[in-house]
N, C-alpha and C positions, 0 to 999 in steps of 0.2 A: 893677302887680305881675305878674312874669313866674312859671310856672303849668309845672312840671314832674311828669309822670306816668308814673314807672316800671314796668312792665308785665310780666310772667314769663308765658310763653308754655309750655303741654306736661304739665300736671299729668295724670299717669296713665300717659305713655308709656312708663317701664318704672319698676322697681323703684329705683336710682339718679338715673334724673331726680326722681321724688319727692323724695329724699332732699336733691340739693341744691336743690331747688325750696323746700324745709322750712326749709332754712337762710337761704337769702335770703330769705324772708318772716319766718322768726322770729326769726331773730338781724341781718337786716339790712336794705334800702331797699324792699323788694318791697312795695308795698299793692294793687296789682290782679293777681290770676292767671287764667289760661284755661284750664280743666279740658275735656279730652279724653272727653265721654261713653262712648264704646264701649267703650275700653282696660279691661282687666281690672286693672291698678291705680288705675283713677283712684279708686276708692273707699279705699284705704290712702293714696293721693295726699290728697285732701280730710281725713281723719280727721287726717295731722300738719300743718293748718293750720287745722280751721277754727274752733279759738279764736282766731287773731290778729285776727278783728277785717278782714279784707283785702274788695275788691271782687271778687264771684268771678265771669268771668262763663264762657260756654259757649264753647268752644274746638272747633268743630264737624270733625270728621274726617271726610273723608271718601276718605284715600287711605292706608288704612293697618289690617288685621285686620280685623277679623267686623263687621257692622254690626248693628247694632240693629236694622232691622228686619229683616220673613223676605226673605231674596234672593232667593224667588220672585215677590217685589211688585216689584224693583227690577234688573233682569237686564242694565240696562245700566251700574250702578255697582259688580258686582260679576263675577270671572274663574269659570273653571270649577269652581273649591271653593270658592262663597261668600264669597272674600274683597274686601276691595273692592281696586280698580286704586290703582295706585300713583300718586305725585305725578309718575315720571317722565311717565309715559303720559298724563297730562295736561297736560305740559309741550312733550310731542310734539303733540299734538292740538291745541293753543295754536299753536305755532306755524305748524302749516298751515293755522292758521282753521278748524277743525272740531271739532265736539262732540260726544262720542258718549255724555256720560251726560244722559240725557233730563229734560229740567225738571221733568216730573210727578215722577218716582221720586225725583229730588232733594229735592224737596219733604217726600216719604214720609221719606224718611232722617233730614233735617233734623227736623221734627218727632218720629221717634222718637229720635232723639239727646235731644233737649227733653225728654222724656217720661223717660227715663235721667237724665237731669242732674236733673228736678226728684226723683227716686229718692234721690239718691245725697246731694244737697245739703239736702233739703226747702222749698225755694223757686224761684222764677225766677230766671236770671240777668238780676246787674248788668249785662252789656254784651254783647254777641253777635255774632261772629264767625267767621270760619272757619281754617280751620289748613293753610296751603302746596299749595292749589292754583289755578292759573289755566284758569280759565272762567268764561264770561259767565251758561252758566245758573246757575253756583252763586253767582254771586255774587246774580243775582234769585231766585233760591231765597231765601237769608241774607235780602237787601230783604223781599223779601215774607212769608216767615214773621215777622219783625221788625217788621214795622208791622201782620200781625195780630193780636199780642199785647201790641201797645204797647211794647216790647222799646228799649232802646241799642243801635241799630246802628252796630257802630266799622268805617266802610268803608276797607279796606287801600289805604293805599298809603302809597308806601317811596321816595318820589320828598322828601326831606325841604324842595324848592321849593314843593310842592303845598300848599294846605289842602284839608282836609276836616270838613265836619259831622258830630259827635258830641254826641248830646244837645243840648245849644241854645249848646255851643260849637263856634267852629270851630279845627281844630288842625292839626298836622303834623305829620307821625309818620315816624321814624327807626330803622333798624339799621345794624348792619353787621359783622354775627356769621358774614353768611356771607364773609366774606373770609381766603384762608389764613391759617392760626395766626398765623403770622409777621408776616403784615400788620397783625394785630387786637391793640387795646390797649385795650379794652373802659374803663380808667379815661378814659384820653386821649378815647375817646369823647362820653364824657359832660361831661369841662368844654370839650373845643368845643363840643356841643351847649348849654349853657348859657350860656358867652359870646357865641356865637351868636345870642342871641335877642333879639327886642325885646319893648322894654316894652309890657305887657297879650298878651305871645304866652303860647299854650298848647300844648305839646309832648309826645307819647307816645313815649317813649323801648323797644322792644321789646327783650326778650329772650328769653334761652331756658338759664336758669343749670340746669345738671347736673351730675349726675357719670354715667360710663361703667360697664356692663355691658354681656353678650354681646348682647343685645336689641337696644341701641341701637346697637352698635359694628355689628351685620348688617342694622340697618333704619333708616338716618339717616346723613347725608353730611354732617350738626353734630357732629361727637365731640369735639374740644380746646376749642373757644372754648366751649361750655357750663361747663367746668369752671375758665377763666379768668373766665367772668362770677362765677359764686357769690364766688369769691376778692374779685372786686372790691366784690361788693352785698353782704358783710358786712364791708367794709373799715371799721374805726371812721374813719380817716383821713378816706374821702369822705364818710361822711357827715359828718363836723365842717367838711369842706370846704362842702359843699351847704348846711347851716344857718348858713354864716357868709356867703352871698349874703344881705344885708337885702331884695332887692327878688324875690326867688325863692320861691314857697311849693309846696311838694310838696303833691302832690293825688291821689285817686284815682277810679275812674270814677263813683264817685257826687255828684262833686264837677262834673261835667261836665252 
């Protein structure tokens, strides 16, 4: 039996990704989302989903508004007004092979992120993660706070040849939302990812379904293909399509 887990990525980021984050989980294929601790929506974000029943887990930001803890604990994950550095500047720093937000402070962030989400949600998160940066401490940050609370560590990667261990499965995990508008067919996505697969694979299919505000349209380089994903994750069609694979069962992270 092939094992497909559709994933919504960004609860909190602004007032419209909630909205269509809401939709794809309540009216269509979303059972796992990653809620964004710090964002000052993520609490309106969780309230219009968390009767469906979904896997919620922590969606850890760390390139993007005020952080959770005080920025005087943590001076090198955040700029001159407390906010913290952006994903560009991580993407620079990646690529030169250098790091400059410090493991310990990460650490600090990362658990009070934890400390927020168990606020906002009242329990631990299903699966735990991070949200669009490249670095190696953040990633043993994520590892290590993750194994010491026993935690689902879902380690990123996007290379869809790769496995990776998730809970005591192992899987491979897919996007491709960042590709121009034009190039992206988020349905088409999804049934080659599923024709794709072999029998007994398990596959994390990522997204990140919204709709646009000024928030998002001045802090995020994802604006159309969020709002072609939603279109698609509560499309009746695929999902009739997805339940008419007999050897396919949709699954969510606590399935894993």
């Amino acid at each position: 039996m092939k094992q497909l887990l559709i994933r919504a990525d960004d609860i909190g980021y602004s007032y419209a990704v909630n909205v269509g984050i809401a939709r794809a989980v309540n009216e269509g294929l979303v059972r796992s989302a990653g809620l964004m601790p710090n964002m000052p929506e993520a609490q309106r974000g969780w309230d219009w989903v968390k009767d469906a029943g979904i896997a919620i887990g922590q969606h850890t930001n760390l390139c993007l508004g005020t952080p959770c803890a005080d920025p005087a604990l943590i001076p090198s994950l955040v700029d001159e007004n407390g906010q913290l550095h952006s994903s560009r500047e991580y993407r620079a720093a990646f690529k030169e092979g250098r790091e400059f937000a410090a493991y310990d402070e990460l650490v600090i962030e990362v658990e009070a992120q934890l400390a927020r989400f168990r606020e906002i949600v009242g329990h631990d998160p299903e699966y735990f993660e991070a949200h669009a940066v490249m670095s190696r401490n953040l990633n043993r940050a994520i590892h290590d706070v993750a194994e010491k609370y026993g935690f689902k560590e879902q380690v990123a990667s996007f290379d869809p040849t790769k496995i990776v261990r998730c809970g005591s499965t192992d899987v491979r995990m897919a996007l491709e939302d960042m590709l121009p508008p034009e190039q992206y067919d988020p349905a088409d996505f999804i049934r080659r990812s599923v024709e794709g697969m072999a029998d007994g694979e398990t596959i994390v299919l990522v997204f990140h379904p919204g709709y646009l505000d000024d928030f998002i349209l001045r802090n995020s380089s994802l604006t159309v293909n969020r709002t072609k994903e939603v279109d698609v994750l509560i499309d009746p069609a695929m999902r009739a399509w997805l339940e008419a694979q007999d050897d396919l069962r949709l699954i969510c992270y606590r399935d894993l």
